[in-house]
Phi, psi and omega in degrees: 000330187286339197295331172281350174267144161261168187284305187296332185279341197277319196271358176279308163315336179286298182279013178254359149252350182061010184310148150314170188276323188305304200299331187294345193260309141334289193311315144024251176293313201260000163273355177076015187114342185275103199297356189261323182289320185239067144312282222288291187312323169329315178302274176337311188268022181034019180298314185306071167352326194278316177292265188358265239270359176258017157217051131293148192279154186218072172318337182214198185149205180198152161294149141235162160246165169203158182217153184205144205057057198047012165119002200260004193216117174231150194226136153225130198223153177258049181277140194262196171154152181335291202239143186283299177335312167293303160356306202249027170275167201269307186309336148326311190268355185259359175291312207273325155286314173301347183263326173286356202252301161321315184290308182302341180289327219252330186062030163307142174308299195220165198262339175221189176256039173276316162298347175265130188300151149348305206279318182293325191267007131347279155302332174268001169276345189290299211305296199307277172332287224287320180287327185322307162314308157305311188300333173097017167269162205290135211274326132202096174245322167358290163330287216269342163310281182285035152255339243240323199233349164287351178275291205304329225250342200264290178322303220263340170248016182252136170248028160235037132298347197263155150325082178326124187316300182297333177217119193267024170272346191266168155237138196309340160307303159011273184280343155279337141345285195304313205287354163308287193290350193268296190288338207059338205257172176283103169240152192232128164273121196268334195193166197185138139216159185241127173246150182227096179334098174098051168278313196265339191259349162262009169290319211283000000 
């Protein structure tokens, strides 16, 4: 079993928890190699620096813009963090560009799915049931189709559930981990909006 961890997978759990390198090397060995399962045990066993530090408080931080696609796309995203010192560090602020860019592309809802109401994912299982149904599928295959594309639909609108635009091995969870464990500090994305050119005239 020790034969299946690599050095690069031990150094990537490290940095994306700040775990001792033995437990990242333990955590590993008992995921069989796998870095996200043992991500996940680290957590569990509270080992992860990274889980301890997301519920310090984060008094400061900065607004950032962005405007995008010639003008027809603008992101105001809030991100927060411990200390005014980090606040103006350039890995913070490019984190924090990389999260506007992400939103404009991706167009997410919400930031986490702690945020998403009831009422959305309701509603989209009602749309989701309703095409299954129209589609001829069998009544019951039904369930597991539309919990099956609910999920996917759940994923693509949380955003740090989505695929990072630049690497489709990361998810934007990922990359505030690492810049967590990279910084020492608590950082949080608090708030986001996305304007889109002729948005409101086609709400109206």
């Amino acid at each position: 079993m020790g034969n299946q961890v690599l050095p690069e997978h031990v150094k990537d759990v490290r940095e994306r928890t700040s775990a001792p390198l033995l437990d990242c090397k333990r955590a590993l060995q008992e995921a069989d190699g796998d870095v996200a399962k043992a991500i996940e045990l680290l957590k569990i066993k509270g080992l992860s620096k990274v889980e301890k530090k997301s519920s310090r408080n984060t008094p400061e931080g900065q607004v950032f813009s962005y405007i995008h696609a010639g003008g027809k796309i603008g992101i105001l995203v809030e991100v927060n963090c411990e200390t005014d010192f980090v606040a103006r560090n350039t890995e913070f602020q490019d984190f924090a560009k990389e999260v506007a860019m992400q939103i404009a592309a991706s167009d997410p809802k919400f930031i986490s799915k702690d945020d998403m109401p009831e009422s959305f994912i309701e509603e989209e299982r009602k749309i989701l049931t309703a095409q299954a149904i129209e589609s001829g599928k069998k009544p019951e295959l039904v369930e597991k189709v539309v919990e099956g594309k609910l999920n996917k639909v759940l994923q693509e609108s949380c955003l740090l559930n989505q695929v990072y635009i630049r690497d489709s091995k990361l998810k934007v969870e990922d990359l505030l981990n690492e810049l967590v464990s990279k910084l020492g500090e608590n950082v949080k994305i608090s708030r986001f909006i996305r304007y889109q050119l002729g948005e409101a005239l086609n709400n109206e």
